[in-house]
Structure formats: structure tokens, C-alpha cells
C-alpha positions as CSV (number, residue, x, y, z in Angstrom):
1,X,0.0,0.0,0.0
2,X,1.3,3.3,-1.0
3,X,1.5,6.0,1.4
4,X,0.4,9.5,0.5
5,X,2.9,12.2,0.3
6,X,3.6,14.6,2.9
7,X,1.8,17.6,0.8
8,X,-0.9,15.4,0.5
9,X,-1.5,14.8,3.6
10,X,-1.0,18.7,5.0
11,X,-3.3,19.4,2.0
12,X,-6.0,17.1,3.3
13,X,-5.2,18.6,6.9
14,X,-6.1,22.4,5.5
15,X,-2.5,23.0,6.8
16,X,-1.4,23.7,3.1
17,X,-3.5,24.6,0.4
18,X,-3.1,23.4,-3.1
19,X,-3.0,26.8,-5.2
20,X,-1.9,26.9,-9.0
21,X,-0.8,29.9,-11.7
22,X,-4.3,31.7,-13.4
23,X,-3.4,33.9,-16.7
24,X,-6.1,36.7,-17.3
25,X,-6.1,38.1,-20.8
26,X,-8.2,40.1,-23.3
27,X,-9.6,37.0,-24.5
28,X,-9.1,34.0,-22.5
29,X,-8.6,32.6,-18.5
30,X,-6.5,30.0,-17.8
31,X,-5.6,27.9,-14.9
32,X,-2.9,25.3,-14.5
33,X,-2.0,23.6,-11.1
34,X,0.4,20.6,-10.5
35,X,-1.6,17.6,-8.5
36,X,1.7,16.4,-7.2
37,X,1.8,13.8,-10.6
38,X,-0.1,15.8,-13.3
39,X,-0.4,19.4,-14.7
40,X,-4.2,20.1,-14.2
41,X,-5.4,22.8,-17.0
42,X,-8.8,24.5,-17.1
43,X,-9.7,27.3,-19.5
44,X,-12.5,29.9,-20.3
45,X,-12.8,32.0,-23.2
46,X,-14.0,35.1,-23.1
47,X,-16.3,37.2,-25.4
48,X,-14.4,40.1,-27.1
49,X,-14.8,43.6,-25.6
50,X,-14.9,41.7,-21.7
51,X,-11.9,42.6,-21.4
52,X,-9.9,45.5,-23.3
53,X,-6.0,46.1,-22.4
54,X,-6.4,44.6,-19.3
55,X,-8.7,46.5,-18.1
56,X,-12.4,45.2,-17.4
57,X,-14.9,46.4,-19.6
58,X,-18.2,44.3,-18.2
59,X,-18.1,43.2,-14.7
60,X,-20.5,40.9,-15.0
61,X,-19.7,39.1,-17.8
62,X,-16.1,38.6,-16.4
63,X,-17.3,37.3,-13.0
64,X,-19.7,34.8,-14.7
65,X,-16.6,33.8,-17.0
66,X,-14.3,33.0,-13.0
67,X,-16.9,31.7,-11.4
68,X,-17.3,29.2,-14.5
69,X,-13.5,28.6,-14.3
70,X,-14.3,27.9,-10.7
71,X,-16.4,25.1,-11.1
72,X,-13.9,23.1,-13.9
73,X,-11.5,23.5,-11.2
74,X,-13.9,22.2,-8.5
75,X,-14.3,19.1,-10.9
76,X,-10.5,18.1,-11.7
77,X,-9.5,18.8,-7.3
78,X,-12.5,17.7,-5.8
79,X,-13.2,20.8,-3.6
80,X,-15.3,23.3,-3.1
81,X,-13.2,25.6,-1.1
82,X,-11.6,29.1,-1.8
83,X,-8.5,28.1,-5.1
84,X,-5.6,29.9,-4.3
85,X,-4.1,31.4,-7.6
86,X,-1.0,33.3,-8.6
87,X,-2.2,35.7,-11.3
88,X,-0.2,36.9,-14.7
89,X,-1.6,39.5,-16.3
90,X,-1.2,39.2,-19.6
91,X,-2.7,41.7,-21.6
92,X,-1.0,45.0,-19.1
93,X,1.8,46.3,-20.2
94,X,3.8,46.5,-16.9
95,X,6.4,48.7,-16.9
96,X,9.9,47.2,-15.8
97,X,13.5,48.3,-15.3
98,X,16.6,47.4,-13.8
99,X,18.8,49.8,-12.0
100,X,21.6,49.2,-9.9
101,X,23.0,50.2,-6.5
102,X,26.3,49.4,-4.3
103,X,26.5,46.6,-2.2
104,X,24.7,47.7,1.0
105,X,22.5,45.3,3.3
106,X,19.7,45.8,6.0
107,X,17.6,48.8,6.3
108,X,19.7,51.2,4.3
109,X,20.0,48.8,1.0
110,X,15.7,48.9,1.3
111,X,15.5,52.7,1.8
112,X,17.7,53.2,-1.1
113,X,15.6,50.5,-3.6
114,X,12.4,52.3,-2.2
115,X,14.0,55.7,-3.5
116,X,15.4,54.5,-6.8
117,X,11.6,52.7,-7.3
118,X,10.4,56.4,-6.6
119,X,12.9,58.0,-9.1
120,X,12.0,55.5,-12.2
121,X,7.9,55.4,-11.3
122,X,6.5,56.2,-14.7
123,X,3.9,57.7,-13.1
124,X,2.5,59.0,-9.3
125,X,3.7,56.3,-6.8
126,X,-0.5,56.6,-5.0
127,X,-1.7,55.5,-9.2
128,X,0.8,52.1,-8.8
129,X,1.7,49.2,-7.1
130,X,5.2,48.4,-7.3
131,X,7.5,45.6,-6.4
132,X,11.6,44.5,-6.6
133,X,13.7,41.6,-6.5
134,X,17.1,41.2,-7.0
135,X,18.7,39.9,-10.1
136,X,22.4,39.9,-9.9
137,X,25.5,40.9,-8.3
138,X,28.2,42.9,-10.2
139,X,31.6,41.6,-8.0
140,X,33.8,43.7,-10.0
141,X,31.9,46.5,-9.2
142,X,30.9,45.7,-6.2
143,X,27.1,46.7,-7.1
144,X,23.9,45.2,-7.1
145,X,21.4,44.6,-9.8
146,X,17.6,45.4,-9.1
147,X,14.5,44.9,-11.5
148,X,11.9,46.8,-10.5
149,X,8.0,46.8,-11.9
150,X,5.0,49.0,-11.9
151,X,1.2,48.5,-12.7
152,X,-1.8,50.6,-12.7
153,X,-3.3,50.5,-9.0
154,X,-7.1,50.8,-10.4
155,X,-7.1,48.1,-12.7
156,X,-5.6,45.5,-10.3
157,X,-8.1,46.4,-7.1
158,X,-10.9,46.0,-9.5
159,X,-9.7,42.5,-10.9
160,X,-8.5,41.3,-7.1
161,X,-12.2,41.9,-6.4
162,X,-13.2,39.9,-8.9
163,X,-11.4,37.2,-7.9
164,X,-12.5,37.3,-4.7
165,X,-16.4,37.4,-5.3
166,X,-15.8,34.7,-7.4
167,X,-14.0,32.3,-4.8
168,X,-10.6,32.9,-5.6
169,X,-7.8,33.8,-2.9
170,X,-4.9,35.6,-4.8
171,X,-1.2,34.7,-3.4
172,X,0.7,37.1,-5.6
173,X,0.6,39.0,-9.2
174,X,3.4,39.1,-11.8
175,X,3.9,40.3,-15.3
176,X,3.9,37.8,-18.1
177,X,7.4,38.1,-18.6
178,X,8.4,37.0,-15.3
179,X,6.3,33.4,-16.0
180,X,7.7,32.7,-19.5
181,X,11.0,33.5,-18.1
182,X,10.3,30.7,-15.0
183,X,9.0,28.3,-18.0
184,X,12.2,28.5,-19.9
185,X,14.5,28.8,-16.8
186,X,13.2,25.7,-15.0
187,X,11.3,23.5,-17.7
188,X,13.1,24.2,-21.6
189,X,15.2,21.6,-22.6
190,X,18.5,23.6,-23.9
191,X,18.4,26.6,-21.3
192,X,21.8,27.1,-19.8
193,X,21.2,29.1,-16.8
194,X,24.6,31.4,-17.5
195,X,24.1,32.4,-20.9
196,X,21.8,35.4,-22.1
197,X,19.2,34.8,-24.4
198,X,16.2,37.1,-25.8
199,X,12.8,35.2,-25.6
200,X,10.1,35.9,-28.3
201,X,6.5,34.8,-27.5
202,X,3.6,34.9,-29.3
203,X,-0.1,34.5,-28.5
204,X,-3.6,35.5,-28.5
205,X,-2.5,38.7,-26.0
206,X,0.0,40.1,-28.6
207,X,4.0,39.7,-29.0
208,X,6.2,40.0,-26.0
209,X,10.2,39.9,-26.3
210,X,12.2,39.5,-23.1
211,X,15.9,39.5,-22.5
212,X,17.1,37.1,-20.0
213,X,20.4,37.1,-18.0
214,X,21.8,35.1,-15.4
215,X,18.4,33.0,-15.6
216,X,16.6,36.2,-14.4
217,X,14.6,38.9,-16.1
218,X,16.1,41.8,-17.2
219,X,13.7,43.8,-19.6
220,X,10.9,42.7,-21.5
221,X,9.0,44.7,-24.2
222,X,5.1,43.9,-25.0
223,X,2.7,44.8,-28.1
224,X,-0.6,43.9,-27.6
225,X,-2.3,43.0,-31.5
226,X,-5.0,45.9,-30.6
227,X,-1.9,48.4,-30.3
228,X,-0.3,46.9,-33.7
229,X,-4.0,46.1,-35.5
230,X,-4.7,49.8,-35.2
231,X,-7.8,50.5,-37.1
232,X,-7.2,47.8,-39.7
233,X,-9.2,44.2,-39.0
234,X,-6.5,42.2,-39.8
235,X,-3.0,42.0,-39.9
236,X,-1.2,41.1,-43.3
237,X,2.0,38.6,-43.7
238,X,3.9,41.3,-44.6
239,X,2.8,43.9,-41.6
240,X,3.3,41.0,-38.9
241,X,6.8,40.2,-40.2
242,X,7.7,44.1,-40.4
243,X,6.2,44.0,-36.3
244,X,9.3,41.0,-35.9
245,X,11.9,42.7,-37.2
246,X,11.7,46.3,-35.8
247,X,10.4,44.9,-32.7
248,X,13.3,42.5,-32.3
249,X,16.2,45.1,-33.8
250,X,14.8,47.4,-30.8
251,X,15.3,44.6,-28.3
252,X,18.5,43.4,-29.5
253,X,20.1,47.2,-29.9
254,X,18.8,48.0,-26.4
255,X,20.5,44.8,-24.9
256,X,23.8,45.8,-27.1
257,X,23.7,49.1,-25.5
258,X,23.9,48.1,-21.8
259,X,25.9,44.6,-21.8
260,X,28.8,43.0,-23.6
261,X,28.4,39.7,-23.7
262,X,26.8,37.8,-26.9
263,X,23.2,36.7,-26.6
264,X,23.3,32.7,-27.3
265,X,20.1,32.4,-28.9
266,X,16.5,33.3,-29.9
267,X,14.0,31.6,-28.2
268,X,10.3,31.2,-29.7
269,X,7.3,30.7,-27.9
270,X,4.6,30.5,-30.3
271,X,1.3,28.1,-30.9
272,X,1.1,29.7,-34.5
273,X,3.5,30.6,-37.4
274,X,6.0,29.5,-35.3
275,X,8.2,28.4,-38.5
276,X,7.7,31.1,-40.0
277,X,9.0,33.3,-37.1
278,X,12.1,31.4,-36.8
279,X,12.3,31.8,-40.4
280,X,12.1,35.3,-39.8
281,X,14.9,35.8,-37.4
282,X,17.5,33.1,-39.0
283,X,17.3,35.6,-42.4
284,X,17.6,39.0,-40.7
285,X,20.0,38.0,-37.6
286,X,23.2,36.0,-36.4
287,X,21.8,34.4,-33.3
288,X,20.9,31.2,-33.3
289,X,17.2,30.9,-33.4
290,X,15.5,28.3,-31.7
291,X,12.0,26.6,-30.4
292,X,11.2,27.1,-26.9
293,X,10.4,22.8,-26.1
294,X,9.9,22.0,-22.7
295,X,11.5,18.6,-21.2
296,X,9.9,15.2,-22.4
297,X,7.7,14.8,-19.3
298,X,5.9,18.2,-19.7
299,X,3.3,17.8,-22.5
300,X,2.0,21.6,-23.0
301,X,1.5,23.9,-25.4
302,X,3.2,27.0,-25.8
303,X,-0.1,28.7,-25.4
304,X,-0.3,27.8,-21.8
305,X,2.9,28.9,-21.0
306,X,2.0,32.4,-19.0
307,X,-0.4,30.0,-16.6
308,X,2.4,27.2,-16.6
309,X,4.3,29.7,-15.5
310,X,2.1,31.3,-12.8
311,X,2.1,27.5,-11.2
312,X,5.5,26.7,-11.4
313,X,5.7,29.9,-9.1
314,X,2.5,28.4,-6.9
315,X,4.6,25.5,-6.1
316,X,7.0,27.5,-4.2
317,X,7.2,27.9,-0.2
318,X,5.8,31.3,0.7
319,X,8.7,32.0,2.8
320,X,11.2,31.1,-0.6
321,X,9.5,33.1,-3.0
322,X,12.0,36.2,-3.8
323,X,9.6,36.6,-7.1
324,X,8.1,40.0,-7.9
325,X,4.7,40.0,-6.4
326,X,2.7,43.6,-7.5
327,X,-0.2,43.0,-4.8
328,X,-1.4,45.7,-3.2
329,X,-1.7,45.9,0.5
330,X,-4.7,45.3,1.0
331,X,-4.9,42.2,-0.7
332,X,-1.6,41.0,1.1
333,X,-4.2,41.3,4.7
334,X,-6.6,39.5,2.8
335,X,-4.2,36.8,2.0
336,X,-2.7,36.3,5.4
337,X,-6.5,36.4,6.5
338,X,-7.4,33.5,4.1
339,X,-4.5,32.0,6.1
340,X,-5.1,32.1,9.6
341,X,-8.6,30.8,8.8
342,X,-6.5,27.7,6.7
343,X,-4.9,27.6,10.2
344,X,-8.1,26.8,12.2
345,X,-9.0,24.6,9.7
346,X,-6.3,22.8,10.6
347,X,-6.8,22.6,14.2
348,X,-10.8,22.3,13.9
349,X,-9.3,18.7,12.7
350,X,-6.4,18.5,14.8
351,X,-8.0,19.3,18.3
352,X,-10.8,16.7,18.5
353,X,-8.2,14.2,17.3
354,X,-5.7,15.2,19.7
355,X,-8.0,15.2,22.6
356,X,-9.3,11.8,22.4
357,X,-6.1,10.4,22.4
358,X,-5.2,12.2,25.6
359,X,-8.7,11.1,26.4
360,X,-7.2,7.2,25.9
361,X,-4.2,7.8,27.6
362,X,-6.0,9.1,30.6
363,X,-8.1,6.2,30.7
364,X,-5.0,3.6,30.3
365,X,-2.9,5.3,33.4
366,X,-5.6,5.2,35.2
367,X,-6.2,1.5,34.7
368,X,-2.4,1.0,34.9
369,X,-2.5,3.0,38.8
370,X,-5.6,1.4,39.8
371,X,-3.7,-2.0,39.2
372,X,-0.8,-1.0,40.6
373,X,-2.6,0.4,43.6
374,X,-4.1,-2.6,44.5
375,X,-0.9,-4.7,44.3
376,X,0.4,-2.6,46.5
377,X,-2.5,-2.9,49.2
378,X,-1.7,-7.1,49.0
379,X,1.9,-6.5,49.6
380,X,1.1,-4.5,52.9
381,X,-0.9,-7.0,53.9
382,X,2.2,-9.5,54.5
383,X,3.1,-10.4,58.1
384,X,6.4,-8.6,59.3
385,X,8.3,-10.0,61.9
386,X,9.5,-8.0,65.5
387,X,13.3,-8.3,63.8
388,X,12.0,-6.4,60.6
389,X,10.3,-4.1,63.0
390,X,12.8,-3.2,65.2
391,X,15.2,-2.5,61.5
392,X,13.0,-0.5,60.4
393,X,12.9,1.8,63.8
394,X,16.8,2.6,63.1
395,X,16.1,3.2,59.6
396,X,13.7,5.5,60.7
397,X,16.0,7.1,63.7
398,X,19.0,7.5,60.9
399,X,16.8,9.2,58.5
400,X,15.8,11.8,61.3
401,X,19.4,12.9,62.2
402,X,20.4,12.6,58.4
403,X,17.5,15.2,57.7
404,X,18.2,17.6,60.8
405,X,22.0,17.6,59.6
406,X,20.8,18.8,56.0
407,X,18.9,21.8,57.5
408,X,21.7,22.8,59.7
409,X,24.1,23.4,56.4
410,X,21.4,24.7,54.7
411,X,21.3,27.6,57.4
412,X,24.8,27.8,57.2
413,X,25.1,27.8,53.6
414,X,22.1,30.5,53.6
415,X,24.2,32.9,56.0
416,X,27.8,32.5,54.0
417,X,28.4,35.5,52.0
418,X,28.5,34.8,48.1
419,X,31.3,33.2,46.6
420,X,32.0,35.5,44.1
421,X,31.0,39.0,44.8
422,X,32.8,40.6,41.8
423,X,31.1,38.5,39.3
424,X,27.8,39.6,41.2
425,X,28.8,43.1,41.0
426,X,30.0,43.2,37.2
427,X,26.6,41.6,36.1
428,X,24.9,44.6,37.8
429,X,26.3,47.0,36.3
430,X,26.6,45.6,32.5
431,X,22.7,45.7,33.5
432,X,22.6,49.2,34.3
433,X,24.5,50.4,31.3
434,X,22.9,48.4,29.0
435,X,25.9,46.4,28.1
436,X,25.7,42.5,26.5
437,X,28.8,40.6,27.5
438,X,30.9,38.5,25.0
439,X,33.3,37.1,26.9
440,X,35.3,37.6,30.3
441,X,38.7,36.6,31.6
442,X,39.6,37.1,35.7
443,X,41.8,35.1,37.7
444,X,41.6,36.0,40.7
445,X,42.2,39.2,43.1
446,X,45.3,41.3,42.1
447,X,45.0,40.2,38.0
448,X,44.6,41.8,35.4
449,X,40.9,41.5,33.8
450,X,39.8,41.3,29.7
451,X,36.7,42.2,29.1
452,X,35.0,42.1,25.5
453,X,30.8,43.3,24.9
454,X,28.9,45.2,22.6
455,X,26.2,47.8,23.3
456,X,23.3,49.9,21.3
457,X,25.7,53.2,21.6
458,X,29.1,54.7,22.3
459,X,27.5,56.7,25.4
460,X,26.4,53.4,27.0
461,X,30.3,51.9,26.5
462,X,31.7,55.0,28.1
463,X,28.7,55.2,31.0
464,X,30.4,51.5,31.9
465,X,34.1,52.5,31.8
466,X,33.2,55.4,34.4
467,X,30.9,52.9,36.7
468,X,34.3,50.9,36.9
469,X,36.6,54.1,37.5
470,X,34.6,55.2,39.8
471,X,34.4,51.9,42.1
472,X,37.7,51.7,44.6
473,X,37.7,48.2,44.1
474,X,39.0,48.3,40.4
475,X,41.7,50.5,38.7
476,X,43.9,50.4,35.9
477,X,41.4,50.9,33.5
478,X,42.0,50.7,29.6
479,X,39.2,51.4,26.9
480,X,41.6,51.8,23.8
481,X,39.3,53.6,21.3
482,X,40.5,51.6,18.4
483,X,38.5,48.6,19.9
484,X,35.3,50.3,19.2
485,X,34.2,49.0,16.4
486,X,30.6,49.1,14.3
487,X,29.3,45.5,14.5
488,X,25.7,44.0,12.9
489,X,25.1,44.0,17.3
490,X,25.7,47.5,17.6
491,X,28.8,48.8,18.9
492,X,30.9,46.1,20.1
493,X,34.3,47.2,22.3
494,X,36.9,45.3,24.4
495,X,38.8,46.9,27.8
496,X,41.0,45.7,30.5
497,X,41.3,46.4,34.2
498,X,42.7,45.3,37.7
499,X,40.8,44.2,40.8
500,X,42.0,44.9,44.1
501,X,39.3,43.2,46.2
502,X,36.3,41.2,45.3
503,X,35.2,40.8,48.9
504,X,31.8,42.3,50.2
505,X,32.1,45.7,51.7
């Protein structure tokens, strides 16, 4: 008999929650969650004009269209609870740039990525949500690479409500580009996580071209086909190759620009024309162009790729995704809040459970001192002889005068003085001046003591040099000022002195 995995079982324990990538675009929803053995896909089409650049154009319609998503869903996982979804929006053009900053950690490296996000807003930071993550480390230059992203605050809080009055709990939002660029990192067949390479992927949302470095994001450029259609109804052979080449001599000039390094190929991503794109690039440029093909056990086509990509990210730990996420505030409180109820799911199971085994265990001690209670009471029942009785009296008699001697050193003990009054008196006043000791070295009365701590500010090392100048029963003391030093602790120091007494006064 097999045994079910441990996801499975914290899934069926509401302890984890099996959540999966969902792609909204102008014309379609799609859904695609990994069952532990299987990529589960689900789709819904939607009627044109829904929705128009991302943005939603008839509520109503669009709910109906989730909900309906909802209930395929329902039917491939068996549940009828909230579906946790990371959402790619594919039909926004979110804006994204890298910059780059020295090597700084803690609080000062985020104050300075909160500015720079500020500086390179393409519009008001209250119109936006905007998020970071970093996506490589310059050692020569000793700086740091960040990629920052921005989308419109309006059109996300209307689709996050959406989701939610239609039984969806989001975990995150992300551009398109950052899930095709998590497809072919983790699931091409040919990607070679140093080298650079542009990306082009086409589909029913429009053309999007994407450098990748260092297995990361780096820029990515979208055309929706409403942008390139323009007012004609369709667009021609000779148009949509014209939209290749100037979009991808933009890309390509634009990478030239900032880095030296060759790109190693051309990816394509595309459901449709697909020769005819690679075509396209093999007669106009020198790169390698190639067909974006998954590894032989992932069966999908490159249409589903933005979802695949959105549930490759789903599978990740919480606390281990570094990802983008563009949710807004308040949806991150409505997340945690879908998880602490999760959490009492959990123990709604967990407590009964729990209580009627203690309820057992109770039940089988008391059987166990109830039988051991009444062996006990036969024993005492046993004839002892006057010789046993009279043994026992001196037992008894030794017991008393071993017990009166204990309490006499007690009260001895209890009126000695302390053993070691100086280490008594050095703990009270690293206390008072806030001081945390590292490490102490004393011998004895008459040597020489090292002394090494840290503390929140230079005022508080100097408040504890004076307590020990001031006290008669120390001298000789050294605080060299080179041994202040700036530490991730605070301000850590080391000094020497003598004692002269360590007796109480």
C-alpha cells in the first residue's frame, strides 16, 4: 500500500493549500495547477470587448466567466473551497527596469531601492503598485542589480475583487514576462542558466520579447495586437513580419547598448506561425534561433505557458519566493487572513483528534495505577516479623538525624556571604548600562581583567568604563578607542582592568 505524500497529507489537513498559476487576458482565463503527478489545465474563453488592455470592460460578464473557471477546477480537485491562484496578467503592459546600487545590506539597502523605485515610477507612486527583487551581483563593481515593476493601482483592485467574489484567494501578481521567463529557466530543454538569451513569445495577448540574464529577467517589451492592428481588421504577412523585425532590432540594440556579452540564442514561444517566425529571425540575424520545447515529461503547449508559469511559481514555499509580487496591500491582509482561517481549519481537525487520544491515555494510566494500587495494598498486607520491625525503627532514627544535619548546612550555607561578589557586582552594572557581554577573563584578586561586549551606543560603553573608574575596588582601567568597532550588534568594544578586592564591603 502506497502511502500519500507529505503535501498530500497537510493538504487534506487544510494545513497547506493546493493553489496553481491563473493567466487573465483580453480573450481568455487559464488555470494550471500541479496535483503532485499531473499538470491540471482548465480554460475559459471570453467574449471580445470583456476585457480591453487589461482592463475590465463588463463586470458581470467577467465574473460569470471566473466563477465558470471555478467550477472546472472544482471538478478536476474535488473541492469546493476558496483556489488559491497566482495571477499573470497578460494583456498590461507592466512597466519594468533594472537599475543598480552598491552593495549595502539591512535597512539602508531597502531605503535606497524604495528611493530608486520612486525616481524610475512612470507615473505617481498613489496611481501604482510596485514591487523588486534582485537579479544579480556585479563583484567587480561591487554593485547590485535590481528589476523593478510597476502596474496601474485601479485596474488590479478592480480584478482582485473579482477574484474574490468569485471564490478565488490571490497569493501574488506578476507580469507575463516574469512566467515565461520561470518556464524556460526551470522547464526548456536547452536553457543554460549562465548564458543570455532574448525570448520571443507569441499568442492571443499580442508579442512580448524578453531578454534574459543570469536565468533572471532583465527587460521585457510587449505589443498587444490591438496596439499593432490599429484601425485595420486584420493583420497582413507582410505587416506582422515588419512587427518581428523592428520589434526585435529594438530589443536586440537595447541589450547591445547596456551589456557585452553575446546573446546565445532566440527563443520562440509561439502556438502559431512558429516556423515562420524562426524563419524570420534566421534571415535577418546571427543568433541562433530556436524553439522554446519543454523537457519530455511536460506535455504543453506554448499557449499555456503564461499559466504554466504562474504554477511553477505556486509551487513554491511562501517564505522562498523572492519573485516579484505587484499585490497591493490590502490584498496581502486578505491573503494572510485566508491563512489564519486555513490555520483553524487545521486545528478544527487536529483538536478533536488530539483530545481523544489524551482522552485514551488518561483512561489507560488510570487503569495502569488502579492495578498497581491494589498490588500494593496485597503486599502491605504480608506479616512482618518483631526483627524487621525493630530494623526499620533505626532506619527511621537514621533518616531523622540525616535530615536535621541537611537543615543545619542549609542555614549555614544560607548565611555565608556569596562566593564570588565581583562576578555579582559586574553583572549589575553591565545591567545598568545596558551592556551584552561576550566574553570575560579574571583570575583572581590582584589580576589583570579582559573584558569584551557590545552595546546599542558609544554613550552606554563610556557610561560603563566610568561605573568601573569610579568603584575603589577596580583600577587600571584601559578602553583603547580603536577597539570600538561598528558591529551588525551594535557597537561592540573590548577593555582591561585590575581588581583589588572582590570581597563584600
Amino acid at each position: 500500500m502506497k502511502l500519500p505524500s507529505p503535501e498530500k497529507i497537510l493538504s487534506l489537513l487544510r494545513v497547506r493549500q493546493s493553489i496553481g498559476g491563473l493567466e487573465i487576458s483580453d480573450s481568455v482565463l487559464r488555470f494550471a495547477r500541479f496535483n503532485g503527478k499531473d499538470w491540471e489545465l482548465a480554460s475559459v474563453r471570453l467574449p471580445p470587448g470583456v476585457v480591453v488592455g487589461g482592463e475590465v470592460k463588463e463586470r458581470n460578464t467577467l465574473l460569470e466567466a471566473l466563477r465558470a473557471l471555478k467550477q472546472q477546477i472544482n471538478v478536476l480537485g474535488k473541492s469546493r473551497h476558496p483556489i488559491g491562484v497566482v495571477v499573470s496578467l497578460s494583456s498590461i503592459n507592466i512597466y519594468s527596469q533594472v537599475f543598480s546600487l552598491p552593495m549595502i545590506e539591512g535597512e539602508n539597502l531597502e531605503k535606497a531601492i524604495q528611493l530608486n523605485i520612486q525616481m524610475v515610477s512612470p507615473v505617481e507612486a498613489a496611481e501604482t503598485y510596485s514591487g523588486w527583487q534582485l537579479v544579480g551581483e556585479d563583484q567587480k563593481s561591487l554593485r547590485l542589480e535590481i528589476l523593478s515593476s510597476f502596474i496601474n493601482r485601479a485596474i488590479v483592485d478592480q480584478i482582485l475583487g473579482l477574484l474574490k467574489e468569485a471564490g478565488f484567494i490571490v497569493y501574488s501578481i506578476e507580469s507575463r514576462a516574469l512566467s515565461l521567463t520561470r518556464v524556460a529557466r526551470d522547464l526548456s530543454a536547452s536553457f543554460s542558466p549562465q548564458d543570455p538569451y532574448i525570448l520571443l513569445s507569441v499568442d492571443s495577448s499580442g508579442i512580448e520579447i524578453i531578454i534574459i540574464k543570469r536565468s533572471q529577467l532583465y527587460f521585457q517589451y510587449f505589443n498587444s495586437w490591438r496596439e499593432l492592428q490599429g484601425e485595420e481588421r486584420q493583420i497582413t504577412p507582410a505587416n506582422f513580419e515588419a512587427v518581428i523585425l523592428r520589434s526585435l532590432h529594438q530589443v536586440v540594440n537595447f541589450y547591445s547598448s547596456h551589456w557585452a556579452e553575446p546573446i546565445a540564442a532566440i527563443f520562440v514561444a509561439a502556438s502559431a506561425f512558429k516556423d515562420e517566425i524562426i524563419r524570420i529571425i534566421g534571415s535577418n540575424f546571427t543568433y541562433p534561433a530556436r524553439e522554446l520545447v519543454l523537457k519530455p515529461e511536460v506535455v504543453i503547449s506554448p499557449e499555456w505557458f503564461v499559466a504554466l508559469g504562474s504554477g511553477l511559481r505556486a509551487r513554491i514555499p511562501q517564505r522562498e519566493d523572492k519573485d516579484i509580487s505587484l499585490l497591493g496591500v490590502t490584498a496581502q491582509e486578505e491573503f494572510w487572513r485566508h491563512q489564519l482561517i486555513h490555520f483553524l481549519y487545521f486545528w478544527r481537525l487536529l483538536l478533536p483528534v488530539g483530545l481523544s487520544i489524551l482522552l485514551l491515555a488518561f483512561l489507560g494510566a488510570d487503569f495502569f495505577l488502579l492495578n498497581t494500587k491494589k498490588n500494593l495494598e496485597r503486599q502491605s498486607q504480608i506479616a512482618v516479623s518483631p526483627e524487621q520491625t525493630k530494623e526499620m525503627d533505626l532506619l527511621q532514627d537514621e533518616v531523622t538525624r540525616f535530615n536535621r544535619s541537611v537543615i543545619i548546612l542549609g542555614k549555614i550555607q544560607g548565611t555565608s556571604a556569596p562566593r564570588s561578589y565581583f562576578f555579582a557586582k559586574l553583572g549589575a552594572m553591565l545591567k545598568a548600562n545596558r551592556i551584552t557581554l561576550e566574553r570575560v577573563s579574571y583570575q583572581g584578586v590582584g589580576t589583570s581583567v579582559t573584558l569584551a561586549g557590545y552595546a546599542a551606543s558609544e554613550e552606554d560603553i563610556i557610561a560603563f568604563k566610568k561605573a568601573i573608574d569610579d568603584d575603589p575596588q577596580f583600577e587600571a582601567v584601559s578602553l583603547p578607542l580603536t577597539d570600538v568597532k561598528i558591529s551588525s550588534q551594535g557597537r561592540s568594544f573590548s577593555m582591561t582592568f585590575s581588581v583589588i578586592s572582590a570581597s563584600t564591603p
